[in-house]
C-alpha positions in Angstrom: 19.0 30.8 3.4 15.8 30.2 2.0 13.5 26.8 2.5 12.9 24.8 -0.6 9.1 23.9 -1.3 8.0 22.0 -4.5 5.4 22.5 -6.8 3.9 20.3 -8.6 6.0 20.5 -11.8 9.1 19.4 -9.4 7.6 16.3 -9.1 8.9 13.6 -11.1 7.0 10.2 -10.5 8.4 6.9 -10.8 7.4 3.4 -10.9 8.3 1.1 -8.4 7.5 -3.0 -8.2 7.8 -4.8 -4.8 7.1 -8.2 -5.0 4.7 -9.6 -1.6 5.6 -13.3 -1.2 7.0 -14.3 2.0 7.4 -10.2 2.7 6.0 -9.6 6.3 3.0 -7.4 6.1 3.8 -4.4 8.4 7.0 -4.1 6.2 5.7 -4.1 3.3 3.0 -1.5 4.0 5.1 0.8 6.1 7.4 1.5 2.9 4.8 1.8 0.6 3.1 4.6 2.1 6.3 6.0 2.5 7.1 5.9 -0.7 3.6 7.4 -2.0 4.3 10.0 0.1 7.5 11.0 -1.4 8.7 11.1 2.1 12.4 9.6 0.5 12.9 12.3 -2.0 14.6 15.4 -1.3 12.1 17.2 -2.5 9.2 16.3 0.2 6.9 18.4 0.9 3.8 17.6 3.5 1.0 19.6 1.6 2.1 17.9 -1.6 1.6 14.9 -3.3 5.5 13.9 -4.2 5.4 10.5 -4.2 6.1 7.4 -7.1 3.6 4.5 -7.9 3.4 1.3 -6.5 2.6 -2.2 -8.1 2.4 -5.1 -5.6 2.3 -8.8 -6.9 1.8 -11.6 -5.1 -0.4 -10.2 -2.4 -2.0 -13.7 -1.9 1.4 -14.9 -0.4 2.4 -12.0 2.2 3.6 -13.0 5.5 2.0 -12.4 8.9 3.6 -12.9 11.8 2.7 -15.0 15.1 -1.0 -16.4 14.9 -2.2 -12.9 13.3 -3.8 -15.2 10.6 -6.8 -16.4 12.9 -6.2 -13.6 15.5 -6.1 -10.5 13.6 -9.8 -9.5 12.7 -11.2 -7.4 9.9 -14.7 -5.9 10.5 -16.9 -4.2 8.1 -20.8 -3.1 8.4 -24.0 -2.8 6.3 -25.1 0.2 8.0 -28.3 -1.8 9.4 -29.0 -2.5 12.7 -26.8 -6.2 13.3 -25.2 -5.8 10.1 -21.7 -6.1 11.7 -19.3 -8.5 9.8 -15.9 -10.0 10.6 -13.5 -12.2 8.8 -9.9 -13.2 10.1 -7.2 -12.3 8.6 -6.9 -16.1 7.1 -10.2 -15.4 5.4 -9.4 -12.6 2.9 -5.9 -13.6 2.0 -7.4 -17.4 1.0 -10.4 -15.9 -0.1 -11.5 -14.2 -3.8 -9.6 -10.5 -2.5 -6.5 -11.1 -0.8 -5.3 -7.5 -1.2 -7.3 -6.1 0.5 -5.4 -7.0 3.8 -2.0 -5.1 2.0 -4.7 -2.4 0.9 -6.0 -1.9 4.6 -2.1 -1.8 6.5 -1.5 0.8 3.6 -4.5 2.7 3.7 -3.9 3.2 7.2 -0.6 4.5 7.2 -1.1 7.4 4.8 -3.1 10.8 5.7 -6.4 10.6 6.3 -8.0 13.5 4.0 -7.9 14.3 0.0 -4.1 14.1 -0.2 -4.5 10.7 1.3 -6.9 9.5 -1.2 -5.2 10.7 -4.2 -1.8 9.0 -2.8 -3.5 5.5 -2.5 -4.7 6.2 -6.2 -1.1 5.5 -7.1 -1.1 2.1 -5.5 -1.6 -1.1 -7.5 -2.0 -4.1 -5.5 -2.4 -7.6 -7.6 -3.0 -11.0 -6.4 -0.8 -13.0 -8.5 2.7 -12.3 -10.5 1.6 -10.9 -13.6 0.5 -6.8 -13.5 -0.7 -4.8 -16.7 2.1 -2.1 -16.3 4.7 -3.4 -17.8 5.2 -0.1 -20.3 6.1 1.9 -17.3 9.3 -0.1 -16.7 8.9 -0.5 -13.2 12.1 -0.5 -11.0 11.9 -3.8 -8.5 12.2 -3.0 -5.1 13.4 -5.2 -2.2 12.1 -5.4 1.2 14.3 -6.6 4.4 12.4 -9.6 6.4 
């Protein structure tokens, strides 16, 4: 018996549209970055890129759970000396970027080296309902809680 491994011209990608309003966050990110992995095809492999793309629309209105809204920080720095910066959670998702708390829980769930970076390449987060990718026939995909 021999192991299968793909190549790359196994990989057939598809598109995939999950729709973020009154979806908890953790949820929503964990099968995201499974799903840019490819880790539910048959064909997964861990040294390849296997995974489908990912549109999320209504990243404004994702849920978080308990009082994460004014607990859960998000910290960033300018690189100069007391240039440390930190919003709630609250802040971004009322604020002029909102996915970038859906880009951060997904970001952090997928590996952390090139194959990571050219996974999240596949992800398109918007804040409202309407997307531009509407010519790829994305299949809608529903998330539990």
């Amino acid at each position: 018996m021999k192991s299968f491994m793909a190549t790359p011209k196994d990989v057939v990608r598809q598109w995939c549209l999950i729709d973020a309003e009154d979806v908890v966050l953790g949820r929503l990110a964990s099968e995201a970055a499974r799903r840019l992995r490819g880790k539910h095809k048959p064909i997964y492999t861990p040294y390849l890129d296997t995974g489908d793309f990912i549109i999320v629309v209504n990243a404004a209105k994702v849920r978080l759970t308990g009082n994460k809204l004014a607990d859960k920080i998000y910290y960033r720095h300018s690189r100069y000396p007391g240039g440390l910066r930190s919003v709630p959670a609250g802040g971004i998702l009322s604020g002029a970027h909102p996915e970038r708390v859906i880009e951060s829980a997904i970001r952090g769930m997928l590996p952390k080296n090139k194959l990571g970076r050219q996974m999240f390449r596949k992800l398109k987060i918007y804040a409202g309902a309407h997307h531009p990718h509407a010519a790829q026939q994305p299949v809608p995909l529903a998330i539990q809680g």
